[in-house]
NUKE-733030 format. One record per atom (N, C-alpha, C, O): residue number from 1; residue in three letters; x, y, z. Coordinates in steps of 0.001 Angstrom, whole numbers, padded with zeros to 6 digits. Example, Ala and Ser with C-alpha at 12.3 -4.5 7.8 and 13.67 -1.06 7.14 Angstrom:
! NUKE-733030
  resi  resn       px       py       pz
     1   ALA   013190  -005690   007800
     1   ALA   012300  -004500   007800
     1   ALA   013200  -003300   007800
     1   ALA   014236  -003319   008465
     2   SER   012850  -002250   007080
     2   SER   013670  -001060   007140
     2   SER   012900   000030   007870
     2   SER   013409   001138   008039
This chain:
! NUKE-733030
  resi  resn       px       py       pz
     1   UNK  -034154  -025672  -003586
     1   UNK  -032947  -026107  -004255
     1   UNK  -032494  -025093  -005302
     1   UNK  -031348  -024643  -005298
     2   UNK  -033560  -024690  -006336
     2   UNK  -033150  -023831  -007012
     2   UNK  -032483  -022453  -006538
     2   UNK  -031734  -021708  -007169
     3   UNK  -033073  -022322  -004997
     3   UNK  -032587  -020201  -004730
     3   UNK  -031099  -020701  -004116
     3   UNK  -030182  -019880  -004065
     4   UNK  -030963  -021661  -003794
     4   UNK  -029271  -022450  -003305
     4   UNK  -028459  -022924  -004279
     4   UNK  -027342  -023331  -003956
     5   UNK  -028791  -022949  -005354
     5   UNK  -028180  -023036  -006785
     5   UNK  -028023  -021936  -007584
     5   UNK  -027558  -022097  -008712
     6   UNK  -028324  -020867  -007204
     6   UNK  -028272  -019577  -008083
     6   UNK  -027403  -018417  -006901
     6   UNK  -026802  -017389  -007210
     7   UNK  -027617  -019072  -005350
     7   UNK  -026834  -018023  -004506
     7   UNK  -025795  -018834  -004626
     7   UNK  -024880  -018264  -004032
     8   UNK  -025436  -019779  -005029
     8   UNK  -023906  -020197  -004847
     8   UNK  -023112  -019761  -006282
     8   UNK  -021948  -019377  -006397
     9   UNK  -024167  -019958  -007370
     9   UNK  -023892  -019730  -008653
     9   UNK  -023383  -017782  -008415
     9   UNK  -022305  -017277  -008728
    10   UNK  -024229  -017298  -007971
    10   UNK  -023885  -015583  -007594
    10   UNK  -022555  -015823  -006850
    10   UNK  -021666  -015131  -007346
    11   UNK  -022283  -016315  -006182
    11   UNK  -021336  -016132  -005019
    11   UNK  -020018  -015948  -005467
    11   UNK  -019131  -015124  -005243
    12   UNK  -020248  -017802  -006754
    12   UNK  -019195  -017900  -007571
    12   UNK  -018572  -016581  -008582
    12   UNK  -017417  -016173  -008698
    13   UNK  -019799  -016139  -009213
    13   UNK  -018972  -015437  -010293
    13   UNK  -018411  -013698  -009523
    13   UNK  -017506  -013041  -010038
    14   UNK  -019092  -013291  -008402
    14   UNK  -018639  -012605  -007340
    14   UNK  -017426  -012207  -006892
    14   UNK  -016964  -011079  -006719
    15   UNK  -016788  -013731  -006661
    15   UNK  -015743  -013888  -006012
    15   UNK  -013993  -013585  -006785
    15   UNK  -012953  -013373  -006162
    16   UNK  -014117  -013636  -007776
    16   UNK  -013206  -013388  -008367
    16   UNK  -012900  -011614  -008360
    16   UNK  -012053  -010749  -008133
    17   UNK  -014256  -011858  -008781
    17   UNK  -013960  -010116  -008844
    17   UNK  -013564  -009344  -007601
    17   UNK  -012452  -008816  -007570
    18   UNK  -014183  -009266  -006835
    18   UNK  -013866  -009189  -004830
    18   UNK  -012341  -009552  -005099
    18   UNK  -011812  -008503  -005467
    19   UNK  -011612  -010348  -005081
    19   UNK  -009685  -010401  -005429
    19   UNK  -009375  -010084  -006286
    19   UNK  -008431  -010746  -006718
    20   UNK  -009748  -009156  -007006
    20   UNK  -008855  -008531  -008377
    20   UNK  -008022  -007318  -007271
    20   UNK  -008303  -006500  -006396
    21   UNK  -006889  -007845  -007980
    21   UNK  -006087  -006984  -007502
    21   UNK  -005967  -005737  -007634
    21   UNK  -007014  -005485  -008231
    22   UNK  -005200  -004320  -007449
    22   UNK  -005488  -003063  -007816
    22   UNK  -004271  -002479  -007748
    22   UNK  -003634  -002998  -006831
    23   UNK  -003423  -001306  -008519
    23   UNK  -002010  -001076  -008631
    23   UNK  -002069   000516  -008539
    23   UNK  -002690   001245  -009313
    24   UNK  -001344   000895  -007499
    24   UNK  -001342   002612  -007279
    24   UNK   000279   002561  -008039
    24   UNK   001179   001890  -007534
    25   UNK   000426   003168  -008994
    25   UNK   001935   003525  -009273
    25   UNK   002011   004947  -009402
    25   UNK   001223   005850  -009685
    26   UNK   003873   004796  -008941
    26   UNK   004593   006010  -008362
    26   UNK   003567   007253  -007779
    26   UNK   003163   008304  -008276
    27   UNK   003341   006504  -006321
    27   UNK   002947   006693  -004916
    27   UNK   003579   007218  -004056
    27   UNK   004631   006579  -004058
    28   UNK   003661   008115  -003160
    28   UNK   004541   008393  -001808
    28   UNK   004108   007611  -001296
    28   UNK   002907   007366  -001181
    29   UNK   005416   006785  -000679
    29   UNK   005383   006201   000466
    29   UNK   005935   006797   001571
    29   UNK   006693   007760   001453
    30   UNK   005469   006066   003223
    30   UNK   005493   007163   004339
    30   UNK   005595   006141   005032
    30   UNK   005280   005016   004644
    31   UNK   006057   006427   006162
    31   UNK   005758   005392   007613
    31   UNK   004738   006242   008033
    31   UNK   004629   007445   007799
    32   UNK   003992   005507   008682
    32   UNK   002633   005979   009767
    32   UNK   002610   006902   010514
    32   UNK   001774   007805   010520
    33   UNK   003439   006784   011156
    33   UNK   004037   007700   012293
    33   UNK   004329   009321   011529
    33   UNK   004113   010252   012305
    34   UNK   004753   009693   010220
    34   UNK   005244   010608   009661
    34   UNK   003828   011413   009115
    34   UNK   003485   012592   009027
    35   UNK   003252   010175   008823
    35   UNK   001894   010479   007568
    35   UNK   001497   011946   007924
    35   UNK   002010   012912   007360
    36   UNK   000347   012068   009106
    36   UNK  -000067   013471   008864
    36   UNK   000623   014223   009359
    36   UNK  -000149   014925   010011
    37   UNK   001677   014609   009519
    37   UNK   002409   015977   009587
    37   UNK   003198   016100   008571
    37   UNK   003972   017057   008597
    38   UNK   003231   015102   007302
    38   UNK   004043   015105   006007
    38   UNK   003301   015285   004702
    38   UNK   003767   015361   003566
    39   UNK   001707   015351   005220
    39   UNK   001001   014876   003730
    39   UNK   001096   016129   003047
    39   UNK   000917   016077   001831
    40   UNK   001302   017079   003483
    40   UNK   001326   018539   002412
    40   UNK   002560   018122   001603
    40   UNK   002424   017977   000389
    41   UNK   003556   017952   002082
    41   UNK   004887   017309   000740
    41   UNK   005303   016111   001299
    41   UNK   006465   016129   001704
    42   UNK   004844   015333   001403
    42   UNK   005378   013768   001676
    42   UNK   006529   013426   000530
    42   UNK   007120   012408   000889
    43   UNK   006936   013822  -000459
    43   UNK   008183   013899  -000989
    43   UNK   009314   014701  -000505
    43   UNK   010394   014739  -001095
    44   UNK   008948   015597   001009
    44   UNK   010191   016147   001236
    44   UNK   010788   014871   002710
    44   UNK   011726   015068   003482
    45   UNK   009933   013741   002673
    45   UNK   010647   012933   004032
    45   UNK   011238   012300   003472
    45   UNK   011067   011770   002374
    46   UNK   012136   012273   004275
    46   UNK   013809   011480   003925
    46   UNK   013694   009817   004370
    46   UNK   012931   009470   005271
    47   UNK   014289   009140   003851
    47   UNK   014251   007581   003892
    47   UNK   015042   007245   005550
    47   UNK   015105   006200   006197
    48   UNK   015395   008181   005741
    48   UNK   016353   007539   007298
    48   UNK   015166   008064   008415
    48   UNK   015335   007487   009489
    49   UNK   014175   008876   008432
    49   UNK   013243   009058   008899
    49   UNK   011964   007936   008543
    49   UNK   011258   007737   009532
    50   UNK   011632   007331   007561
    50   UNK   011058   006329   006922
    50   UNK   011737   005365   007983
    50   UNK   011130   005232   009046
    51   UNK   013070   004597   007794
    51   UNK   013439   003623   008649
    51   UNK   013684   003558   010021
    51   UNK   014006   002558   010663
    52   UNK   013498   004771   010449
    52   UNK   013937   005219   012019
    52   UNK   012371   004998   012706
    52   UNK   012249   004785   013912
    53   UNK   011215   005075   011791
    53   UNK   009926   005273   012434
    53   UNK   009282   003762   011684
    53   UNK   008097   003538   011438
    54   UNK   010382   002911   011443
    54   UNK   009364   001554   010548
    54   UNK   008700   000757   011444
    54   UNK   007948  -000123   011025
    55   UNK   008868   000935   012620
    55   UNK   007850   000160   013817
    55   UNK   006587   000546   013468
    55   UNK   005665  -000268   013414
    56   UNK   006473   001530   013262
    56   UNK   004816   002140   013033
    56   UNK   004051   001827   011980
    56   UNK   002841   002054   011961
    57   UNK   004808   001185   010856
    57   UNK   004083   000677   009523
    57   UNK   004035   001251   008498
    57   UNK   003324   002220   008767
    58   UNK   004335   001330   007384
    58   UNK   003753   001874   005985
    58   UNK   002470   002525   005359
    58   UNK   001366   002186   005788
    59   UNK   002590   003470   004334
    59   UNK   001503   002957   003571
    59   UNK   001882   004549   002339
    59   UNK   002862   005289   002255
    60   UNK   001005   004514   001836
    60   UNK   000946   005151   000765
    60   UNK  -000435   006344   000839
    60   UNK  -001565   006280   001323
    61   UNK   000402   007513   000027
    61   UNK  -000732   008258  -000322
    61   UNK  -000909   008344  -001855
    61   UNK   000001   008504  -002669
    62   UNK  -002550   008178  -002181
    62   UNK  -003065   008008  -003475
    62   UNK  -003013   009412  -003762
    62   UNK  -002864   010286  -002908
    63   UNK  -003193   009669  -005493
    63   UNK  -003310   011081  -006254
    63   UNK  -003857   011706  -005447
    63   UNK  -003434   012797  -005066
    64   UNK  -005363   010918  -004824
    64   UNK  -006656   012120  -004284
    64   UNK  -005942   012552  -003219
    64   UNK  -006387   013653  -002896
    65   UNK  -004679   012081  -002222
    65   UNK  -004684   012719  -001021
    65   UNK  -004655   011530  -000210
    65   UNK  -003612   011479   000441
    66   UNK  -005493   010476  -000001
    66   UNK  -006024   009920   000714
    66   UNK  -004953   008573   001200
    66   UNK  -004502   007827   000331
    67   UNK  -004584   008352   002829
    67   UNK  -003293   007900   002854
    67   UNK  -004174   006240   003039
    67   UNK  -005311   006036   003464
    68   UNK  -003182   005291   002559
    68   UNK  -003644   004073   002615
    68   UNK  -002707   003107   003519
    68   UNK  -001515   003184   003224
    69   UNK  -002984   002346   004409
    69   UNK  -001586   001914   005275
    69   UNK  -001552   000346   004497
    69   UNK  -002314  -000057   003618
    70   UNK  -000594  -000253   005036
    70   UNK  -000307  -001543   004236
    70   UNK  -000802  -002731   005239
    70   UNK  -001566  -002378   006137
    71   UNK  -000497  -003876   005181
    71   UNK  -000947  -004956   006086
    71   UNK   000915  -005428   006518
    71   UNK   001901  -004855   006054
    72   UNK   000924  -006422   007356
    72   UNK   002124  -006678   007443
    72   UNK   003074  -007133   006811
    72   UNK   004257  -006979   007114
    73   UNK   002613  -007789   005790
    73   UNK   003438  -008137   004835
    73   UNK   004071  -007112   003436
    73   UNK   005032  -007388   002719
    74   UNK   003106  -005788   003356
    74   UNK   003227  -004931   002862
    74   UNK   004727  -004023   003892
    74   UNK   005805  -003586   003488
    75   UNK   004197  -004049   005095
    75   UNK   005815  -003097   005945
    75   UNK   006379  -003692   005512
    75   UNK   006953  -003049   004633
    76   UNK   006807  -005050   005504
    76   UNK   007613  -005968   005125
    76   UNK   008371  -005370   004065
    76   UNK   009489  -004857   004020
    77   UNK   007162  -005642   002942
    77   UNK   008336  -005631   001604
    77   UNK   008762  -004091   001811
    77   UNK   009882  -003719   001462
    78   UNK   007663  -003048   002496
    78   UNK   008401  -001407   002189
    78   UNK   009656  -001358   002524
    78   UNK   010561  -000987   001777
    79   UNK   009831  -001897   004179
    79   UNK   011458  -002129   004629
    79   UNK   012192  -002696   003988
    79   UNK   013334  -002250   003881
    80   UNK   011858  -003751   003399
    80   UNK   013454  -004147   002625
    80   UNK   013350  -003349   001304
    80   UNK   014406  -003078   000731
    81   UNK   012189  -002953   000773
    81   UNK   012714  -001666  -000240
    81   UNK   013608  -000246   000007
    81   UNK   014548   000342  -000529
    82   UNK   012748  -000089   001110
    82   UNK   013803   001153   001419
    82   UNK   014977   000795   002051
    82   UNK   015881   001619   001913
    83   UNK   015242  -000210   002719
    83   UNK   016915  -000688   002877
    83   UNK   017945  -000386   001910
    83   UNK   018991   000223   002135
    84   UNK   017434  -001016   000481
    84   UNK   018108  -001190  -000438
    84   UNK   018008   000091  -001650
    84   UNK   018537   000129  -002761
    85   UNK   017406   000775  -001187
    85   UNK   016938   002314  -001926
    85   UNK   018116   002998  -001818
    85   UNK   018822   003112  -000816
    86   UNK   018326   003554  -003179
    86   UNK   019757   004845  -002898
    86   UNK   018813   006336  -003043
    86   UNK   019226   007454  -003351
    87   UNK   017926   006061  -002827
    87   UNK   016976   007767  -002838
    87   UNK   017466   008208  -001195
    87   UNK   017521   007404  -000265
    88   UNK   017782   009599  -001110
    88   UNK   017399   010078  -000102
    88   UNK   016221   010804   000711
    88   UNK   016332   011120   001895
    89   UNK   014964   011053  -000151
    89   UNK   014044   011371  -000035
    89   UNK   012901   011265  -001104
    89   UNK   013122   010225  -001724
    90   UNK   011891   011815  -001545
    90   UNK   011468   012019  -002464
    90   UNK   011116   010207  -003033
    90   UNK   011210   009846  -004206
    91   UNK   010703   009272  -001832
    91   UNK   009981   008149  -002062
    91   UNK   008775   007272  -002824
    91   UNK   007717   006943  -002289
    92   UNK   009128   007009  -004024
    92   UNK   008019   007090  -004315
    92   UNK   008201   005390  -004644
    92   UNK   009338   004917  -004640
    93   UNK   006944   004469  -004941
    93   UNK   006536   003640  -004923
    93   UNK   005263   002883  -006050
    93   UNK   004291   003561  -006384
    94   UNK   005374   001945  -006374
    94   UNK   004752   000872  -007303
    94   UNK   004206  -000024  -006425
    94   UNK   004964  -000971  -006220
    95   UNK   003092  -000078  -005787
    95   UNK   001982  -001006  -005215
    95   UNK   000782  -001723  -005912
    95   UNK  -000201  -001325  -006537
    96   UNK   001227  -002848  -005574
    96   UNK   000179  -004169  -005738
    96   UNK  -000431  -004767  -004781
    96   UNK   000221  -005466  -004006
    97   UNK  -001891  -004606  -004628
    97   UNK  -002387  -005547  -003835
    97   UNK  -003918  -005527  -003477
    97   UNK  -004285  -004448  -003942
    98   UNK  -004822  -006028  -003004
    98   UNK  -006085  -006114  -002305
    98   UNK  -006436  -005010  -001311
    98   UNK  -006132  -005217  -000136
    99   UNK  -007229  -003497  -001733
    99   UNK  -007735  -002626  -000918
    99   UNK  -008774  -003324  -000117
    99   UNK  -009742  -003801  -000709
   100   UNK  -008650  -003444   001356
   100   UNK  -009682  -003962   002194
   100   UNK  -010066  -002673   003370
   100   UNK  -009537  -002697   004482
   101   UNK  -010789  -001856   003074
   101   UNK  -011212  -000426   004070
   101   UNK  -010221   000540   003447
   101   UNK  -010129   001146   002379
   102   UNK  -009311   000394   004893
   102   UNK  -008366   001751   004320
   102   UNK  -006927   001100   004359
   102   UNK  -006036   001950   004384
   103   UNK  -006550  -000040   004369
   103   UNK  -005646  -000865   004175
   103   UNK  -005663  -002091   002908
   103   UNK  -006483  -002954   002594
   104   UNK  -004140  -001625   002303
   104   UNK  -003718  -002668   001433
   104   UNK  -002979  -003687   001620
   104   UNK  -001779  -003442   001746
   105   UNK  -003392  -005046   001696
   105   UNK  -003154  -006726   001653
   105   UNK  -002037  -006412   000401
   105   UNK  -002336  -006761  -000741
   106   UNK  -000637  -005685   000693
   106   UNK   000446  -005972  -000631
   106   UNK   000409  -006869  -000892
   106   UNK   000359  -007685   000028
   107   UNK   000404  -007385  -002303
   107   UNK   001441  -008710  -002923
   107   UNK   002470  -008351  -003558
   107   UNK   003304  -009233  -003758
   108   UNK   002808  -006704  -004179
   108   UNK   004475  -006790  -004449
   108   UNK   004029  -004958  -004627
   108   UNK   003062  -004272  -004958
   109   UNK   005876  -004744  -004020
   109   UNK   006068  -003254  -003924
   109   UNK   007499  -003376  -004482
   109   UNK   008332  -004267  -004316
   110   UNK   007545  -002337  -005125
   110   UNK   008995  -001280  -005934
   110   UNK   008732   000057  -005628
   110   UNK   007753   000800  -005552
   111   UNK   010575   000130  -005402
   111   UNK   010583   001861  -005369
   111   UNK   011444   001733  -006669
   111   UNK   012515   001129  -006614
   112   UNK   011060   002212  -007679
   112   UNK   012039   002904  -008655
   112   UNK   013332   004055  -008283
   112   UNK   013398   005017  -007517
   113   UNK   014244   003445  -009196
   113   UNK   015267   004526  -009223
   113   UNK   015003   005613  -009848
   113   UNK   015833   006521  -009883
């Protein structure tokens, strides 16, 4: 009883931490499809190339380099950000959400003007 009272007690205080959320700001964002033939200047792809290739999915590259794709609800919000974006290139991005491998579970994205 006691080692089932202390693994649930572990589990509990665990678990919170495991969903803390995590925030990459002003990020390149990329569609998938673009990523590695753009990562040397991923600020020179243009947003009509971003929406022309949004079947393929989102995601972001961090400071280190390292590109992170989004989950579906993350394409989601990227597309209607970049819909409504007056940037023509030079994409950059404010991400919120749950790193799980090499994909982020968004809960909210901005592109700044």
């Amino acid at each position: 009883m006691r080692k089932i009272l202390l693994g649930t007690l572990a589990l509990a205080v665990m678990l919170p931490l495991a969903a803390r959320a995590e925030s990459w700001e002003n990020v390149s964002l990329i569609d998938q499809m673009c990523s590695a033939k753009m990562k040397a200047n991923p600020d020179a792809h243009p947003v009509s190339c971003a929406l022309k290739c949004a079947s393929s999915g989102f995601g972001i590259y961090t400071s280190s380099g390292q590109f992170l794709k989004f989950d579906t609800a993350g394409n989601e919000k990227a597309l209607a950000a970049l819909k409504v974006s007056k940037k023509k290139d030079h994409i950059r991005a404010n991400v919120t959400g749950d790193l799980k491998g090499d994909t982020i579970d968004v809960t909210a994205l901005s592109i700044p003007d």
